[in-house]
ROSE-235050 format. One record per atom (N, C-alpha, C): x, z, y; residue in three letters. Coordinates in steps of 0.05 Angstrom, whole numbers, padded with zeros to 5 digits, always signed. Example, Ala and Ser with C-alpha at 12.3 -4.5 7.8 and 13.67 -1.06 7.14 Angstrom:
BEGIN
+00264+00156-00114Ala +00246+00156-00090Ala +00264+00156-00066Ala +00257+00142-00045Ser +00273+00143-00021Ser +00258+00157+00001Ser 
END
This chain:
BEGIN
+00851-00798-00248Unk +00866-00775-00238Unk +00895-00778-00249Unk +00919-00781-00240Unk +00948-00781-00250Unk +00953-00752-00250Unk +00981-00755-00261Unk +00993-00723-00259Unk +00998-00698-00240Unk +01001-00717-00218Unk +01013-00700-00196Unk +00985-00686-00188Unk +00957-00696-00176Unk +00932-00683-00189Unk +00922-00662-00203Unk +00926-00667-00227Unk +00912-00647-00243Unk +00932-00619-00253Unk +00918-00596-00250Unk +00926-00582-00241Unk +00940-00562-00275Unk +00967-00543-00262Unk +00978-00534-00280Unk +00960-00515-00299Unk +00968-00526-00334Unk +00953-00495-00347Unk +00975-00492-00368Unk +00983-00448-00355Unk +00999-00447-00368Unk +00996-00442-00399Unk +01020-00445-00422Unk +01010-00440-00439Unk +00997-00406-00445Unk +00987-00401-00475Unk +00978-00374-00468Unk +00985-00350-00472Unk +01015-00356-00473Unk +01032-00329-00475Unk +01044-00323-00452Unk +01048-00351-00425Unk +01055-00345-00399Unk +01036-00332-00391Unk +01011-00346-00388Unk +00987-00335-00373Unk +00981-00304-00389Unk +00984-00297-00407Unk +00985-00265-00417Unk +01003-00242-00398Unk +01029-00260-00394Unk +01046-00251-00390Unk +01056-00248-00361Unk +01039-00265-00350Unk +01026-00266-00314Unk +00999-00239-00309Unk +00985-00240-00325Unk +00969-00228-00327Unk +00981-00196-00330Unk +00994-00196-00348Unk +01014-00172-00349Unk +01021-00156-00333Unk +01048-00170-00318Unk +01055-00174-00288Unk +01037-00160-00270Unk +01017-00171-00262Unk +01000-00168-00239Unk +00986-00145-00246Unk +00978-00134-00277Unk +00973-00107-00282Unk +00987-00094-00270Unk +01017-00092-00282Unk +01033-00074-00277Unk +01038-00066-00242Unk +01036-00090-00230Unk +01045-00087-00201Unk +01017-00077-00192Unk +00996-00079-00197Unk +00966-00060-00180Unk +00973-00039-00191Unk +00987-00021-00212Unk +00986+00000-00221Unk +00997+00012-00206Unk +01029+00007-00202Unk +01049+00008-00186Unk +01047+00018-00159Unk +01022+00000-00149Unk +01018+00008-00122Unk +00995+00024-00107Unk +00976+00030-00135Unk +00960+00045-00139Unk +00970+00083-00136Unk +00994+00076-00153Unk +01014+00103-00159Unk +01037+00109-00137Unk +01037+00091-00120Unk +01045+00092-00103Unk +01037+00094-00071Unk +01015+00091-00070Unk +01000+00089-00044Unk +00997+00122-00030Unk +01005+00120-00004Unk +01006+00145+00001Unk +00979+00163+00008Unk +00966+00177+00010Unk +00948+00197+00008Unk +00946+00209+00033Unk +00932+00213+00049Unk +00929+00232+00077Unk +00909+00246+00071Unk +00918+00274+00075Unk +00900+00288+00088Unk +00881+00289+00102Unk +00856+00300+00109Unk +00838+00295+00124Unk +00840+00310+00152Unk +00864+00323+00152Unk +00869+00333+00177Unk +00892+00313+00182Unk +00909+00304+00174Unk +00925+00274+00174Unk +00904+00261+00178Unk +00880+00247+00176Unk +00870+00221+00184Unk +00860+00238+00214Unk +00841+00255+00215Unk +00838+00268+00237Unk +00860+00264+00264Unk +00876+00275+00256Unk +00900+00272+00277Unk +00896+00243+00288Unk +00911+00230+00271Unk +00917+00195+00275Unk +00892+00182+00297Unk +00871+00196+00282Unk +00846+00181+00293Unk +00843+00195+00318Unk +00845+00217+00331Unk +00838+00233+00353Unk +00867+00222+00371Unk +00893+00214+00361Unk +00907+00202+00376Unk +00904+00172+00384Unk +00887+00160+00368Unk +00884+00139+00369Unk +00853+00129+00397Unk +00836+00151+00389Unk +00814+00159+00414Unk +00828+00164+00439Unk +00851+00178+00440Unk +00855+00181+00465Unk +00868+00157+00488Unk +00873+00132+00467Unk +00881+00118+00478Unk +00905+00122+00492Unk +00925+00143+00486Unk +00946+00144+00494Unk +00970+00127+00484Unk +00964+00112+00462Unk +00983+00092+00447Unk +00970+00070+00437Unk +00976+00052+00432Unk +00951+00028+00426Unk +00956+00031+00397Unk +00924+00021+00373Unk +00920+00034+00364Unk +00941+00013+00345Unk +00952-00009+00347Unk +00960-00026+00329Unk +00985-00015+00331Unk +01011-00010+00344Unk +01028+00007+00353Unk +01029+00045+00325Unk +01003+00053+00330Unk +01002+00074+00322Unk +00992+00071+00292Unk +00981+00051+00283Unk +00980+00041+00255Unk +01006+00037+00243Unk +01026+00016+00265Unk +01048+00012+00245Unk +01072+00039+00237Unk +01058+00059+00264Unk +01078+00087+00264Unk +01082+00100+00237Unk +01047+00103+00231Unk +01032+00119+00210Unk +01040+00106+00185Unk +01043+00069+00190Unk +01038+00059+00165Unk +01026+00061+00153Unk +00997+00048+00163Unk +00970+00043+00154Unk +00966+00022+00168Unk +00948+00001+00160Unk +00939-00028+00163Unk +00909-00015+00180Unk +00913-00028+00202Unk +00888-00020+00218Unk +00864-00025+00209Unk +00860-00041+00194Unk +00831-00036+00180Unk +00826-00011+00164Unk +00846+00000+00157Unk +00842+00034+00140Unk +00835+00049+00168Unk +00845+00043+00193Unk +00844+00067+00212Unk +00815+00052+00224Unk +00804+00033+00230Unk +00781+00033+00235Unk +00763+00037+00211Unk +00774+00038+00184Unk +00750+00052+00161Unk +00753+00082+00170Unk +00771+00095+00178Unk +00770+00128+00181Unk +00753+00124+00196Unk +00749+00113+00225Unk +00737+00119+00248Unk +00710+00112+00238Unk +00699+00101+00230Unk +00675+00095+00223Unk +00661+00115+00212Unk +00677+00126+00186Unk +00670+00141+00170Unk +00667+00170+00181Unk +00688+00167+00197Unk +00690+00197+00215Unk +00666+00199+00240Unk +00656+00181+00249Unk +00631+00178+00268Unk +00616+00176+00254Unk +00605+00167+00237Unk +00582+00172+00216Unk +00573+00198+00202Unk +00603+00210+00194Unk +00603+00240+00193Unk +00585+00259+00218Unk +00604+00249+00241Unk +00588+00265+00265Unk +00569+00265+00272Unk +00557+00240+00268Unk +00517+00233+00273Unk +00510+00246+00264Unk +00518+00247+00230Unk +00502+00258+00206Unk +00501+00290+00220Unk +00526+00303+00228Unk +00521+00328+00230Unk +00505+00335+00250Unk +00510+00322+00275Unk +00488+00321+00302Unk +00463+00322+00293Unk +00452+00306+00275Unk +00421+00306+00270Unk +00419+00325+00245Unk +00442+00343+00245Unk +00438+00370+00229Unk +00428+00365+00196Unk +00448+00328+00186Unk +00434+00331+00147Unk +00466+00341+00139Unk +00486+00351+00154Unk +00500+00362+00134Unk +00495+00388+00118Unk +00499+00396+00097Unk +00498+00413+00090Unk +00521+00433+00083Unk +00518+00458+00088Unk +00538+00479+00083Unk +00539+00499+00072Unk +00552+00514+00061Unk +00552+00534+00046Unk +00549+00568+00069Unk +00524+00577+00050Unk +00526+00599+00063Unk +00541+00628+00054Unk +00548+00638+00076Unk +00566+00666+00074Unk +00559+00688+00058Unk +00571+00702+00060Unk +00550+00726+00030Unk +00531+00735+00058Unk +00544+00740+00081Unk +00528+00757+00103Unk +00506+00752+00105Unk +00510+00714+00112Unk +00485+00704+00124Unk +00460+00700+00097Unk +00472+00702+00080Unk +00451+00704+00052Unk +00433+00739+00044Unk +00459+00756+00053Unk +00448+00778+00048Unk +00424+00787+00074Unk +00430+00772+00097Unk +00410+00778+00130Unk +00383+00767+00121Unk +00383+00747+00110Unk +00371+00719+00098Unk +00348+00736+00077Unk +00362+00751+00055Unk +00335+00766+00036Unk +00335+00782+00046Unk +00346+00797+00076Unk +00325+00818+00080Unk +00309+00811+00097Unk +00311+00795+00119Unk +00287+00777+00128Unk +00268+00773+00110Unk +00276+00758+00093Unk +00258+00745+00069Unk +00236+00769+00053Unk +00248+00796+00049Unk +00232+00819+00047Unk +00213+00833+00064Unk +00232+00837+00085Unk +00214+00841+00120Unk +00187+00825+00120Unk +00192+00804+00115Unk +00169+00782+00121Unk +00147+00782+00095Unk +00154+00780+00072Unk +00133+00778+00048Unk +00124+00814+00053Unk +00139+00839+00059Unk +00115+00862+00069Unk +00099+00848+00090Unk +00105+00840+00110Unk +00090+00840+00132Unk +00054+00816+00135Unk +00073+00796+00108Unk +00041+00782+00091Unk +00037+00795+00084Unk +00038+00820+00065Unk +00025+00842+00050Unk +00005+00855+00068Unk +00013+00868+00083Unk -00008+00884+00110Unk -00020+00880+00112Unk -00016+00851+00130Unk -00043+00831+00146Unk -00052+00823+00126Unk -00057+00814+00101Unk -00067+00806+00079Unk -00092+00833+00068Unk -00077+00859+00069Unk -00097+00884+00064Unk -00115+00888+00096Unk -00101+00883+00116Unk -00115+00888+00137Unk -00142+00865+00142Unk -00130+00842+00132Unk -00147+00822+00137Unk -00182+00830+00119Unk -00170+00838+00098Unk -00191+00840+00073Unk -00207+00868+00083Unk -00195+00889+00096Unk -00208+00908+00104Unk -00233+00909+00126Unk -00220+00887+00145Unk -00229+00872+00167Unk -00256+00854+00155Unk -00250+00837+00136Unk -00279+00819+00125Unk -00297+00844+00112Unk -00282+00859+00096Unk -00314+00878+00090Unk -00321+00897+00106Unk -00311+00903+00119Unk -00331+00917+00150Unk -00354+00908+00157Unk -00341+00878+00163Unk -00351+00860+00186Unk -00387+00856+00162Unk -00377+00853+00135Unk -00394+00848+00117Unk -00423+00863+00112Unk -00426+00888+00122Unk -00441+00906+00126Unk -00445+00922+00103Unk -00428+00921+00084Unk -00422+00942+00067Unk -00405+00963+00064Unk -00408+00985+00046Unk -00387+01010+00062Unk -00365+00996+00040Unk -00344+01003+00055Unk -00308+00993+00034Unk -00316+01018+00018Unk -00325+01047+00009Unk -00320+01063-00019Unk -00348+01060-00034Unk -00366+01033-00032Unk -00386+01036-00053Unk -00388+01024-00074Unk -00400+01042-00094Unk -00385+01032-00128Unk -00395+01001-00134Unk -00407+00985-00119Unk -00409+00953-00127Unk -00389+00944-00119Unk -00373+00955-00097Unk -00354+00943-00086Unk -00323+00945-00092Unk -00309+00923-00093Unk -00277+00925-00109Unk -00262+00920-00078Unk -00246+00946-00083Unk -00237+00945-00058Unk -00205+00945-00062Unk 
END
């Protein structure tokens, strides 16, 4: 193998100091990268559905790299399945919580009843009287 070959190694205060460097600049652009809203990606993406602008055109408008706007879209139709087959979950209202335990009361009286009616019903049927003292009524 001659020189022109084998390959450069820098010493180890360059390569620290490359290393450095390339920290600083992912930081940089980490702290720099702009942020959208989810009614900003919304938009972009519902303009981008309509096919009224092509979407590579409307990437460079936004200034986003079309692979971020087909990660929204993905992410944003996966959202919508999920909700279609009804696994999102949501927070409920005081209303619909307060309708919710009085149903929830409505219903545990109304096991109560049929539960005494039911039992009133088997010892009839039993041929014993419901007020005689063997019997726990």
């Amino acid at each position: 193998m001659n020189d022109q070959e084998s390959p450069q190694v820098p010493s180890t205060g360059a390569a620290r100091s490359a290393e450095t460097a390339r920290s600083l600049i992912r930081k940089a652009k980490q702290a720099t990268r702009r942020r959208f809203s989810s009614e900003d990606k919304i938009r972009i993406l519902m303009e981008g559905v309509r096919g009224e602008v092509a979407v590579l055109e409307l990437c460079r408008r936004e200034g986003i790299h079309p692979t971020v706007y087909y990660k929204w879209l993905k992410d944003f139709m996966e959202a919508g399945k999920a909700r279609m087959r009804g696994d999102a979950l949501r927070e409920a209202t005081s209303d619909e919580v307060q309708e919710l335990r009085q149903e929830n009361e409505r219903l545990k009286q109304l096991v109560a009843d049929l539960s005494v009616a039911n039992m009133v019903l088997k010892k009839s049927q039993s041929g014993y009287p419901l007020d005689s003292p063997g019997h726990n009524t």
